[in-house]
N, C-alpha and C positions, 0 to 999 in steps of 0.2 A: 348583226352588228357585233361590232368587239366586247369587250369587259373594258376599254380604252373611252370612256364618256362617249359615244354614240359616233365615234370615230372609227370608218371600214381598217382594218387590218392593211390592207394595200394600198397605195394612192394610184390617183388612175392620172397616170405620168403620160401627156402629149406628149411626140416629136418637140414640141418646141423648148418643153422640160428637161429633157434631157442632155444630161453633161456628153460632152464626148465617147467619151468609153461607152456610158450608156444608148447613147445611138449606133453603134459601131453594133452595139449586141443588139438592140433595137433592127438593123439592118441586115444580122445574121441571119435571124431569126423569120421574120418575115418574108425575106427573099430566098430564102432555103426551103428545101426539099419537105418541110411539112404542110406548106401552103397547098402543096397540090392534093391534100388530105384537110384542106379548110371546112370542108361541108360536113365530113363528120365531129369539128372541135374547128370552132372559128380562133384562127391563132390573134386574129385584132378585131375588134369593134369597130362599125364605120365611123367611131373620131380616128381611128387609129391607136386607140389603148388597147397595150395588148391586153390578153385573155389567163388567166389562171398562174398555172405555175412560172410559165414568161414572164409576167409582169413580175414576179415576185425577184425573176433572176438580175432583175435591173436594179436590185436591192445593192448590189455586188458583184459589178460587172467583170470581174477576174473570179467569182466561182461561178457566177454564174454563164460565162464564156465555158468553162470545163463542161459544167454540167449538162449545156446546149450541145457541146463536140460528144459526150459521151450517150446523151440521147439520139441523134442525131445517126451512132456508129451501130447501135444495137438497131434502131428501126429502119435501116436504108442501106447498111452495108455488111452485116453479117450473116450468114449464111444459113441461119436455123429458119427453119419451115416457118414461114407465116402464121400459120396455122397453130402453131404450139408457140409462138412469140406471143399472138395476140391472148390463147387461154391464159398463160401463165400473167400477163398483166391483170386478166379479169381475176385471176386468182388471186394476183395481190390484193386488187380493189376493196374484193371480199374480205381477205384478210384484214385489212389496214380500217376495213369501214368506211369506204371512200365513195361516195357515190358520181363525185366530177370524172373522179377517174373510171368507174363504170361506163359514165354516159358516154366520156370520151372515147374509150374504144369496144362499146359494145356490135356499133355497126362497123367497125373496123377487123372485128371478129367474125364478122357476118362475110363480111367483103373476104378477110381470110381465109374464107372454108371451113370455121368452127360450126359445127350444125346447129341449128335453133333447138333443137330441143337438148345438145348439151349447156348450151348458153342461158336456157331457161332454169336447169336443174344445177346449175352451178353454186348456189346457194342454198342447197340442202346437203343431205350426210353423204348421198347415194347420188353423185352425177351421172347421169347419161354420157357414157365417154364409150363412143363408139367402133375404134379401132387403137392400135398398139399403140403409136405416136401419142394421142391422147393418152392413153392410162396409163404411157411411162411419163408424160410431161405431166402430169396432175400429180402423179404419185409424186416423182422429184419434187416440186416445186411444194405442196403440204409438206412432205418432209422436211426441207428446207426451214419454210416460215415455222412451222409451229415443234420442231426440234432443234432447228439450224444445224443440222447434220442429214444425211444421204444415206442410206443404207444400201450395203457392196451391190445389192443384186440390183437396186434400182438404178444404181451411178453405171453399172454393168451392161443394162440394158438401154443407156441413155447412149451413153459410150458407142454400143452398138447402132443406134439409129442415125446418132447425130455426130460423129467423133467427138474426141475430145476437146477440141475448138469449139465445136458444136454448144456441149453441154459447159464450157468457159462461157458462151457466149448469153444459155441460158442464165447460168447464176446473174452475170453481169447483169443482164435485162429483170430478174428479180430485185436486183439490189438497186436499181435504179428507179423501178416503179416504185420500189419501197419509200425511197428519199422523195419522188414528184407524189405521191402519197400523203406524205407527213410534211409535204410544203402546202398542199389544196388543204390537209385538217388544219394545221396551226396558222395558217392566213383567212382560215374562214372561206376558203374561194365556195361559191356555187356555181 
């Protein structure tokens, strides 16, 4: 529960609550490309309220319309390996102390080819990161969070794996789980 007198942080908004615009994203969201990924993070509850950071984007259906498009372009149509898309969210998770956002794409990591035993040790000093892609996506992506800067040799070898689209596309996808991150802590979601 909130600090708000024993009022959830979210309201859990039916279809039939919802203003136009609201439904319009309500309709995005549900019938779009992350529903076929419902099993590992259910996008609505069987009334139909959505789930987590969705439900937060109905706060604000013109950012949170952007916010949907720019999730949306990172996990379904940009061209970085699965596999380094899904650690780098679990590294945010980490980072930010997110555990919705863990559970949400721990098996989504799994499904991506991140190995169980980097997935296990990703929360200690010394991950299990078992080939090149891994140990430039972790190094990048620490980097990143915990300096907010890249150092040449690492952007160098990212560069090389992934072009530079590529490693645009990592940041974006950092900066993006950062924000659905810091909406699952300051809304409370579980």
């Amino acid at each position: 529960m909130s600090a708000v007198a024993g009022t959830p942080r979210l309201p859990r908004l039916t279809t039939v609550d919802l203003t136009d615009q609201q439904l319009a994203l309500y309709r995005t969201i549900v019938d779009g490309p992350r529903q076929r990924d419902a099993g590992a993070f259910a996008v609505a509850d069987q009334d139909g309220v959505l789930s987590g950071p969705y439900r937060a984007m109905l706060l604000s259906p013109a950012v949170g319309a952007a916010l949907e498009r720019v999730g949306v372009a990172v996990r379904y149509h940009a061209s970085l390996p699965p596999a380094v898309r899904e650690l780098a969210i679990l590294l945010v998770a980490t980072h930010c102390r997110c555990p919705v956002e863990w559970r949400a794409h721990e098996q989504l990591a799994r499904q991506a080819g991140v190995p169980e035993q980097t997935i296990a040790s990703l929360h200690t000093d010394s991950p299990a990161l078992l080939d090149e892609p891994a140990e430039v996506g972790y190094a990048f992506v620490r980097q990143l969070l915990t300096t907010h800067r890249v150092a040449d040799d690492v952007f160098a070898r990212a560069v090389a794996l992934w072009t530079r689209a590529g490693v645009f596309e990592l940041v974006a996808t950092v900066g993006y789980y950062q924000l659905i991150a810091g909406i699952n802590n300051a809304f409370e979601v579980t």
